[in-house]
VEXGUZA-265162 format. One record per residue (C-alpha): residue in one letter; x, y, z. Coordinates in steps of 0.2 Angstrom, whole numbers, padded with zeros to 4 digits, always signed. Last residue first. Example, Ala and Ser with C-alpha at 12.3 -4.5 7.8 and 13.67 -1.06 7.14 Angstrom:
<rs>
S+0068-0005+0036 A+0062-0022+0039 
</rs>
This chain:
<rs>
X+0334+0393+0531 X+0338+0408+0527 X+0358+0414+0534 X+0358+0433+0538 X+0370+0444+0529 X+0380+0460+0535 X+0388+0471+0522 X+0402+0482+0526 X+0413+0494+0518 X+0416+0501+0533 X+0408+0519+0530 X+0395+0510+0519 X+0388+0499+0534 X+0374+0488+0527 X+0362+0478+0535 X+0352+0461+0534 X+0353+0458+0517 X+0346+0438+0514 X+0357+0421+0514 X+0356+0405+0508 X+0370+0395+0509 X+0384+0384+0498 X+0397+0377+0507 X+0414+0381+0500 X+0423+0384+0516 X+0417+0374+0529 X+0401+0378+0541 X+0398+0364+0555 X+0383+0359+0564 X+0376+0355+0584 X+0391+0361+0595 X+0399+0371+0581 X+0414+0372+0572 X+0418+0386+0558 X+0428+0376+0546 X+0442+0381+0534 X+0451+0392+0548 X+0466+0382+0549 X+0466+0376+0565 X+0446+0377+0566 X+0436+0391+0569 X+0422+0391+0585 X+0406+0393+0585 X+0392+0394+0599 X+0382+0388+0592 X+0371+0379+0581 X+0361+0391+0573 X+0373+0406+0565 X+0368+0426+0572 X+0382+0424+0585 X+0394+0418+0571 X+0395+0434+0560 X+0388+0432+0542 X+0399+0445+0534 X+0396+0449+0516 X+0405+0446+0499 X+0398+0454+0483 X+0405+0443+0466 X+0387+0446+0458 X+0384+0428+0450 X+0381+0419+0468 X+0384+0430+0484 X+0401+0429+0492 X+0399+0423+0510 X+0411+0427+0525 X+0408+0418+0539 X+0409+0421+0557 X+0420+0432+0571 X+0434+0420+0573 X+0436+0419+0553 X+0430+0406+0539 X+0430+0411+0519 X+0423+0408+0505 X+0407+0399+0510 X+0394+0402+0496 X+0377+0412+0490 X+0360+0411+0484 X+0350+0428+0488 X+0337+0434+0499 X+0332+0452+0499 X+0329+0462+0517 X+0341+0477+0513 X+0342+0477+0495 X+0343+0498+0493 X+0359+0497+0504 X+0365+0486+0494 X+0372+0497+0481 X+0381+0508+0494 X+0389+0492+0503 X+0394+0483+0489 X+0402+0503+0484 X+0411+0501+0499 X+0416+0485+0497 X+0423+0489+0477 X+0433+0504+0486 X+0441+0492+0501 X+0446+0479+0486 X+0455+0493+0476 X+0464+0500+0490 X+0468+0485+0496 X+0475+0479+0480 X+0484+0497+0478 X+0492+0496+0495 X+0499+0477+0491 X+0503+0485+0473 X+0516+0500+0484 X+0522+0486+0494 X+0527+0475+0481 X+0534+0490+0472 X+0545+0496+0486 X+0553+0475+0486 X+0557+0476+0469 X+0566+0493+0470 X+0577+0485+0482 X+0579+0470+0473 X+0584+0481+0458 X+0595+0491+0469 X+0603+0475+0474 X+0608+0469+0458 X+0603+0451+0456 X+0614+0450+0439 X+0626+0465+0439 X+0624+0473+0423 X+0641+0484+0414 X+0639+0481+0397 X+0627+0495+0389 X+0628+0495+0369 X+0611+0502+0365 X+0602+0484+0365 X+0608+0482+0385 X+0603+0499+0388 X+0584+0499+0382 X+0580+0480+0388 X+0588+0487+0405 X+0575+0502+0403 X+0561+0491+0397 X+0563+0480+0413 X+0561+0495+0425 X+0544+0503+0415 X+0538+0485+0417 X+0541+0485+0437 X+0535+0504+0437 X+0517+0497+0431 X+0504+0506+0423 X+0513+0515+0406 X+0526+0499+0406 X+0512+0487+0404 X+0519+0472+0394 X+0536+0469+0400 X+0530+0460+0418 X+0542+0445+0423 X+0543+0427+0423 X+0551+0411+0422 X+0551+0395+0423 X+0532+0396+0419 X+0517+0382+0426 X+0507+0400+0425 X+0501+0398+0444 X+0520+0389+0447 X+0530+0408+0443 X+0546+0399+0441 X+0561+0410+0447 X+0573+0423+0445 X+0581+0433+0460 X+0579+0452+0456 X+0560+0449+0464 X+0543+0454+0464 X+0530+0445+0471 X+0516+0431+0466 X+0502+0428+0479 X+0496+0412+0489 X+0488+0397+0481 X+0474+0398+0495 X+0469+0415+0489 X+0470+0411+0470 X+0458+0395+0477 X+0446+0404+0486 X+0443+0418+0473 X+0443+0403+0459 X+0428+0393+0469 X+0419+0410+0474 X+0420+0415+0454 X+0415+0395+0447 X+0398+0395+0459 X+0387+0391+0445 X+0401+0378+0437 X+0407+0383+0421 X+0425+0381+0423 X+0427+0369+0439 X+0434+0356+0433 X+0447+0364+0421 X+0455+0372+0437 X+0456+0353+0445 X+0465+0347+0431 X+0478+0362+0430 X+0482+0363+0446 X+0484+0342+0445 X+0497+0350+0429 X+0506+0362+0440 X+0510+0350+0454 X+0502+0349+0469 X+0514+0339+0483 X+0507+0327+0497 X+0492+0320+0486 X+0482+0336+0476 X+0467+0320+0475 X+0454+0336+0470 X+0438+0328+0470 X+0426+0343+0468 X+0409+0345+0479 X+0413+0361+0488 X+0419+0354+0505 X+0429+0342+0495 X+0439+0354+0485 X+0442+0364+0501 X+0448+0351+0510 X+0460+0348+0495 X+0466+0364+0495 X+0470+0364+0514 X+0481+0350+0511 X+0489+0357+0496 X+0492+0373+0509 X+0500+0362+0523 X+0510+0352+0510 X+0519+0371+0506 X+0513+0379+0489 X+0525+0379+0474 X+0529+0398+0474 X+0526+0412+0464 X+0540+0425+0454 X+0539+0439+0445 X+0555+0443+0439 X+0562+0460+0442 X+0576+0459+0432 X+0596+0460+0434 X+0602+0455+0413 X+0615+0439+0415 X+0612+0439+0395 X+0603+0420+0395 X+0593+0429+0410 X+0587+0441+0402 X+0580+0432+0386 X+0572+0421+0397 X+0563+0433+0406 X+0558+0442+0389 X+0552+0425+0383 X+0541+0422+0397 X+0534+0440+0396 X+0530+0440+0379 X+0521+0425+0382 X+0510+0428+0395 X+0506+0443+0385 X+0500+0434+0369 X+0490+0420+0383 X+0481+0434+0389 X+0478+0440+0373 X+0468+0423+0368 X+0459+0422+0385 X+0453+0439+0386 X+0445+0436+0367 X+0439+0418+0372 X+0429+0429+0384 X+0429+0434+0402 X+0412+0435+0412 X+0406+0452+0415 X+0396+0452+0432 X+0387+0469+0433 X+0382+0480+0449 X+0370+0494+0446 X+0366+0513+0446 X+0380+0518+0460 X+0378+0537+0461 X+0387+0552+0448 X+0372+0561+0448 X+0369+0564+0428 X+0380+0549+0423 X+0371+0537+0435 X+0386+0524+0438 X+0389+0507+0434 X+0398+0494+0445 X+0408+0480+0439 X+0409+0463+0445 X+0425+0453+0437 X+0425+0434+0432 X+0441+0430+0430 X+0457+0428+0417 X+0470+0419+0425 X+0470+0402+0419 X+0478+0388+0428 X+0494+0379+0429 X+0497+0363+0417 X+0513+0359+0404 X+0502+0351+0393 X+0491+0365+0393 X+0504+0379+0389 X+0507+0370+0375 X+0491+0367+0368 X+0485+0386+0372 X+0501+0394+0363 X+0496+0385+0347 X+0477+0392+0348 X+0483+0409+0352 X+0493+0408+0336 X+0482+0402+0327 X+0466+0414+0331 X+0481+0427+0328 X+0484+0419+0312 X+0464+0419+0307 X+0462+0437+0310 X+0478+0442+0296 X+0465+0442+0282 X+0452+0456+0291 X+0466+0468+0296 X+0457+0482+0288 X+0441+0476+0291 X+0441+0472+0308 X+0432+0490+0313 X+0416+0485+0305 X+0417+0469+0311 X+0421+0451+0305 X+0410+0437+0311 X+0419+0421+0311 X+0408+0413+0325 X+0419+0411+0340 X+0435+0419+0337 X+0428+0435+0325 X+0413+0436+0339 X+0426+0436+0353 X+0438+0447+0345 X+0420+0460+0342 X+0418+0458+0361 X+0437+0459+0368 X+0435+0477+0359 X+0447+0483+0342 X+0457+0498+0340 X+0464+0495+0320 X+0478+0499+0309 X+0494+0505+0323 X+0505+0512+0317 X+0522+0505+0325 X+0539+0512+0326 X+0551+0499+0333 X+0567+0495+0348 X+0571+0477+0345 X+0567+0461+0353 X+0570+0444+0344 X+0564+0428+0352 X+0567+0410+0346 X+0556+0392+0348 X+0541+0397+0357 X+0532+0381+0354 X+0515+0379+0349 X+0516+0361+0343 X+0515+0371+0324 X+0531+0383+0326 X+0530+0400+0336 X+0544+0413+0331 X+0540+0426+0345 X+0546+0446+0341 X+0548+0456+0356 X+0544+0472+0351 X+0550+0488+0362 X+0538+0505+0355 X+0538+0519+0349 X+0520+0527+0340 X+0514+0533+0324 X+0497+0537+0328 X+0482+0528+0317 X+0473+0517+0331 X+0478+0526+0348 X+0497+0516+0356 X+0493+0523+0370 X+0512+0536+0373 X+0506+0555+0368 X+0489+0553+0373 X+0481+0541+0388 X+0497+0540+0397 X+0505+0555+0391 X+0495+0568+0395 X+0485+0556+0407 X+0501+0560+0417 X+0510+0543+0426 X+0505+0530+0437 X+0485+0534+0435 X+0473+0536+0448 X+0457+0530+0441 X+0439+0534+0449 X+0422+0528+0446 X+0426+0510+0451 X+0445+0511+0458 X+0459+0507+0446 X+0478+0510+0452 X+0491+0513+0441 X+0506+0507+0447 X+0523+0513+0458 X+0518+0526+0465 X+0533+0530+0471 X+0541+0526+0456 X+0530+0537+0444 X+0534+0551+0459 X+0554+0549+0454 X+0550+0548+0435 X+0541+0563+0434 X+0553+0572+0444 X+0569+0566+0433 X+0580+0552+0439 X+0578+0542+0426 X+0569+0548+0410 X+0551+0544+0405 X+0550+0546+0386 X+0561+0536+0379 X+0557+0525+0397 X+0539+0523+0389 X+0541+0514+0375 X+0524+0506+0373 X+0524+0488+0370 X+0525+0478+0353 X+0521+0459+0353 X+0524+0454+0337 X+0519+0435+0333 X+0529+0425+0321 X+0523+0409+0311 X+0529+0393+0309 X+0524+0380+0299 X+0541+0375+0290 X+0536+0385+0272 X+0531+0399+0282 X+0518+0403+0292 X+0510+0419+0292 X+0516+0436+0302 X+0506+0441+0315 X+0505+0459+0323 X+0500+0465+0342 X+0500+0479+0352 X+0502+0485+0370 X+0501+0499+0380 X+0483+0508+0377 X+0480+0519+0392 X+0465+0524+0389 X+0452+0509+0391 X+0432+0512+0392 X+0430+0502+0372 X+0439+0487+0383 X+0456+0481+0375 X+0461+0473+0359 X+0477+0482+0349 X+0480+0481+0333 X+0494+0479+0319 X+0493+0475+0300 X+0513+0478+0297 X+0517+0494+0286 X+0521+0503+0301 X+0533+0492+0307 X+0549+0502+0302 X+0565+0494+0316 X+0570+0508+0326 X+0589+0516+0318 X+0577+0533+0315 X+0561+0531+0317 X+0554+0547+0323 X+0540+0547+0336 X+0543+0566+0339 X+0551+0573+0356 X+0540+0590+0362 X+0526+0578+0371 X+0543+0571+0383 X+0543+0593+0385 X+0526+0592+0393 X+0528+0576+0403 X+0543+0583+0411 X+0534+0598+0415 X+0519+0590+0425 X+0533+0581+0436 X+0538+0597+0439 X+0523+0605+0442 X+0520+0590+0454 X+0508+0576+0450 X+0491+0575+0460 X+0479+0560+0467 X+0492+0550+0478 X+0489+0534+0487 X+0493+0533+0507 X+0483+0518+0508 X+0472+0527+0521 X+0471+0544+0511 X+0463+0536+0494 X+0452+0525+0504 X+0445+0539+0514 X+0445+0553+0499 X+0435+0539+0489 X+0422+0538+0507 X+0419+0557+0506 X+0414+0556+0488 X+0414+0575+0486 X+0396+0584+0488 X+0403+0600+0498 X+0420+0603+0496 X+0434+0592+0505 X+0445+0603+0516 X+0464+0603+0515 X+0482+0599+0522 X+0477+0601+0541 X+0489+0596+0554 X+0489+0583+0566 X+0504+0583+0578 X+0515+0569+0582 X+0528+0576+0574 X+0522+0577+0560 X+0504+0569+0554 X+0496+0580+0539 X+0479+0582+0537 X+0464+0577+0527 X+0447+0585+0530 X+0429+0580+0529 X+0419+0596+0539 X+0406+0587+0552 X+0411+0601+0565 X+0416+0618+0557 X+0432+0621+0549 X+0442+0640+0544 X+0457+0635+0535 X+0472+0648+0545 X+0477+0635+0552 X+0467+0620+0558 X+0479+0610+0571 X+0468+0596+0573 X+0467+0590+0592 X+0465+0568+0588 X+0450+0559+0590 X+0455+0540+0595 X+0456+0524+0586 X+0466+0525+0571 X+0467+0520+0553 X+0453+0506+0551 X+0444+0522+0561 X+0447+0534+0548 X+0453+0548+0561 X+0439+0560+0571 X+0448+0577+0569 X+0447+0588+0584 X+0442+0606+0586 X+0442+0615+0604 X+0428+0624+0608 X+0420+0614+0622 X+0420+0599+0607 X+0421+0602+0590 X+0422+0585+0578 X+0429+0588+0562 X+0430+0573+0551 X+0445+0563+0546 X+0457+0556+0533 X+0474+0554+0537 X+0492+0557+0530 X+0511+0553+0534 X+0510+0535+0535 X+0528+0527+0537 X+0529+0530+0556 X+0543+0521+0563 X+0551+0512+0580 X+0534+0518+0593 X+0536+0511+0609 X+0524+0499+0614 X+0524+0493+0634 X+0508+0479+0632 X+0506+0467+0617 X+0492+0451+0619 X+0495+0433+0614 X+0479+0419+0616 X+0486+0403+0621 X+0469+0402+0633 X+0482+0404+0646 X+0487+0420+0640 X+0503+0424+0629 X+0513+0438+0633 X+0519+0452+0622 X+0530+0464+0624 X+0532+0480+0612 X+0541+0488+0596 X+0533+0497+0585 X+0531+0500+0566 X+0516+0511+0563 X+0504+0504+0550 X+0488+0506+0558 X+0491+0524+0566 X+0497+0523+0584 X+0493+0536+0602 X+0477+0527+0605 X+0480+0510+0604 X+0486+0507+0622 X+0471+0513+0627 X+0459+0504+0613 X+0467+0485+0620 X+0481+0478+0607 X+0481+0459+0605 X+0495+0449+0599 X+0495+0442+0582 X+0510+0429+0579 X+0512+0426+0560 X+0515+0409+0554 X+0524+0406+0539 X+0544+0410+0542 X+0557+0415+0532 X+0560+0432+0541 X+0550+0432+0559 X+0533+0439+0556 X+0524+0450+0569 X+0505+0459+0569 X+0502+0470+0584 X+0484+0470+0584 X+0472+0482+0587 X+0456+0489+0598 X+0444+0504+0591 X+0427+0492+0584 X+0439+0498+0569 X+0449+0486+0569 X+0468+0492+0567 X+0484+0484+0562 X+0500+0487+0571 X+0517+0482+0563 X+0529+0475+0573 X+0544+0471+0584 X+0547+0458+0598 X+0550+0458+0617 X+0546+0443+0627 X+0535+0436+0637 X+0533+0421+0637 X+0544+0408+0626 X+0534+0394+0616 X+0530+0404+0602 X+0540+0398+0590 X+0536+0405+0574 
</rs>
């Protein structure tokens, strides 16, 4: 962005910090940088973090901008979380301070509140108005997160009623192809309800090619356009899974009942059927609509044991003779997709458990994937690669999941933070999928391997949405889009109904459709809210859990550098904490160019560097933890 002309008049989103200033935040289409012009707490008081405005900024002689003169454009939020504060008589609400910086007068109703009260209100017209009051003992800092990424927690009645009469239409099968007489099963975790996908493997033939099934819930038989349940599945948009809390895209009536695909349960489905030959090439695709049955519900542990040491579970039985052509089939897809490079996605996860009898944070594990993960990872990367190509050949508008080749300034970046963590990376000018691939393979195993892969996704960028097709370069794929989890994600739901039309006789697509891309374009925004809503949950219980460790030292690494210090993520736990730069020896610190080294008079800390650090506070309101380097 050219930021040579000052002042001037631009238009912006405003982002909050809660120490109570902001930033208007502006991005001029096309372009990379991002011009953040300061916000002081007056000027701030009348906005909500996300309001559109437009405003004048000026840049300072230290080439610092700051914004002056806002006017508000647009308000997209349309709730807040708050607590009651009462002062001289009159009642305010004290907004969620990443969401606002000053108490607002709460307009109580007829609800009768009482200072310290949780609440969530209403904003119109510039007015705050109460919705409802939290009872005592609710997760006050769940209601937070839920409110500030505007996620919703209850279906209408009428939504509700289109998922009781979808329940009235039997899985019949009709003209659907009979595949209930074909070993099927499905591997998720034993916690897992919404069961969405299936798989089935018929053995080689005579040429050495086999045929993986990959059969997918039908949801839009059930899920009609235009219908309530349909309109509030769309604004949502996905599933969105906090620790301790789920908030489902559509009904658990039919999410985790009438459409998972339960061991046992006739169920419809969309199979796209993959004729694999022995280099591991997907040589022909079939989709069809199908009734499954599926034979046995199986875990990524028991897959593992099957795939690793041939132990055959009590639950494998039934399919026990068809779990060395899945191990096949995963094995074939794995040599080809190595060949053509890009990196694995499964990851380390941390996952909290809870006290069932109090509901509080009990511990914090690390679950490492397993060849399991890996091998349905790749089944699912190539349903959707062939169901994108599929597409295409037919000029069929889909939302393709697309990710781009990282800009010079990114390899470069990428290389600096191979070498600050002691990999040699030799990315040159342009990183292609295979070097990704290399320098992924390096890293697997190493005792800092999470904070390596959460620095490198981040650097990589993210994938979006999109009617235009394109390579997705993470998976090394020319194309790409999500078939596979149609009862969590609208932008699956959306395929499967083109799928739908297009095998029923319908005719009349327009490739790149603009509806599509408009719809494409919502659900980015709507996953952008779940991520953060995810990621603010998991802090906040970081800071819960290790509130209880204040004072203990752990190992940890650089993975990221900002203006106000380091931020840490502590070895084997996948916990990230804030080492701010007064506290640092050396001082004072200043970040580099591109924030990959925080620079001081007598050391340097780079991304990737390994430190030692102790709990020196915790701040579960702001999902913060604050750590303190050991020596």
């Amino acid at each position: 962005m050219d930021t040579s002309v000052s002042p001037r008049t631009v238009t912006g989103r405003i982002d909050v910090h809660p120490r109570g200033f902001g930033f208007l935040t502006v991005q001029a289409p096309g372009a990379q940088e991002v011009l953040s012009a300061f916000i002081p707490p007056p000027d701030l008081n009348p906005l909500f973090a996300g309001d559109i405005v437009t405003g004048t900024v000026t840049a300072g002689a230290d080439g610092r901008w700051s914004a002056s003169g806002l006017s508000l454009v647009e308000r997209p939020r349309t709730r807040v979380y708050g607590e009651v504060v009462s002062r001289k008589g009159a009642l305010f609400l004290r907004i969620d301070r990443e969401v606002g910086n000053a108490d607002w007068v709460l307009d109580a109703g007829t609800t009768r509140v009482q200072h310290g009260d949780a609440v969530v209100a209403s904003i119109a017209d510039g007015k705050v108005v109460l919705l409802y009051k939290l009872e005592p003992g609710a997760d006050r800092s769940l209601e937070r997160i839920i409110a500030r990424h505007g996620l919703h927690k209850d279906f209408s009645p009428e939504a509700l009623e289109d998922a009781r009469r979808a329940r009235q239409v039997p899985h019949e099968v009709g003209s659907r192809r009979d595949l209930r007489d074909v070993p099927t099963v499905t591997v998720d975790a034993p916690s897992t309800r919404d069961i969405d996908d299936a798989i089935s493997v018929l053995p080689a033939g005579p040429d050495g090619a086999l045929r993986l099934l990959v059969s997918i819930a039908d949801v839009g038989e059930a899920v009609k356009e235009g219908t309530a349940l349909d309109v509030e599945a769309r604004e949502r948009a996905t599933s969105v899974y906090m620790a301790g809390r789920v908030l489902p895209m559509l009904p658990e009536s039919l999410s985790a009942d009438w459409l998972s695909l339960v061991p046992g349960a006739e169920r419809r489905c969309l199979t796209v059927e993959l004729r694999i030959d022995p280099q591991g090439r997907v040589t022909a695709a079939d989709v069809y609509e199908s009734v499954i049955r599926s034979w046995a519900r199986l875990n990524y542990d028991e897959v593992a044991a099957f795939l690793d040491r041939g132990e055959v579970s009590e639950a494998m039985a039934p399919v026990r003779d068809v779990m060395p052509w899945f191990r096949l089939a995963a094995a074939r897809l794995a040599v080809a997709r190595g060949a053509r490079g890009g990196m694995e996605f499964a990851r380390d996860e941390a996952r909290f458990t809870f006290n069932e009898a109090t509901g509080e944070v009990s511990g914090l594990v690390s679950e490492q994937p397993t060849s399991a993960h890996g091998m349905i990872e790749r089944f699912m990367v190539a349903a959707n690669e062939a169901i994108a190509t599929w597409m295409l050949a037919r000029g069929l508008p889909g939302v393709f999941r697309v990710h781009e080749q990282p800009d010079p300034q990114r390899v470069a970046d990428l290389n600096a933070f191979a070498e600050h963590s002691g990999f040699a990376a030799g990315f040159g000018r342009e990183l292609t999928p295979l070097a990704l691939a290399s320098f992924d393979r390096q890293i697997v195993g190493a005792a800092a391997e999470p904070a390596l892969r959460s620095v490198l996704r981040r650097s990589l960028g993210p994938s979006r949405y999109t009617v235009k097709p394109g390579p997705h370069f993470g998976l090394a794929a020319p194309l790409y889009l999500h078939f596979t989890s149609p009862i969590r994600r609208y932008a699956d739901l959306a395929v499967h109904r083109t799928l739908k039309g297009y095998l029923n006789g319908r005719r009349d697509y327009l490739d790149e459709d603009p509806k599509v891309e408009s719809l494409a374009v919502h659900i980015n925004g709507r996953a952008r809210a779940a991520n953060r809503a995810e990621s603010d949950r998991h802090h906040v219980l970081e800071a819960r859990w290790l509130a209880g460790h204040v004072g203990r030292e752990f190992p940890a690494r650089v993975v990221r550098v900002r203006p106000f210090g380091l931020i840490a993520q502590i070895d084997g736990m996948l916990v990230e904490g804030v080492l701010p730069a007064e506290g640092l020896p050396g001082g004072p610190f200043r970040p580099d160019a591109r924030e990959l080294s925080l620079v001081g008079k007598e050391r340097t800390f780079t991304v990737g560097m390994p430190v030692n650090v102790k709990v020196a506070s915790t701040d579960e309101s702001l999902g913060r933890v604050e750590l303190a380097l050991v020596s």
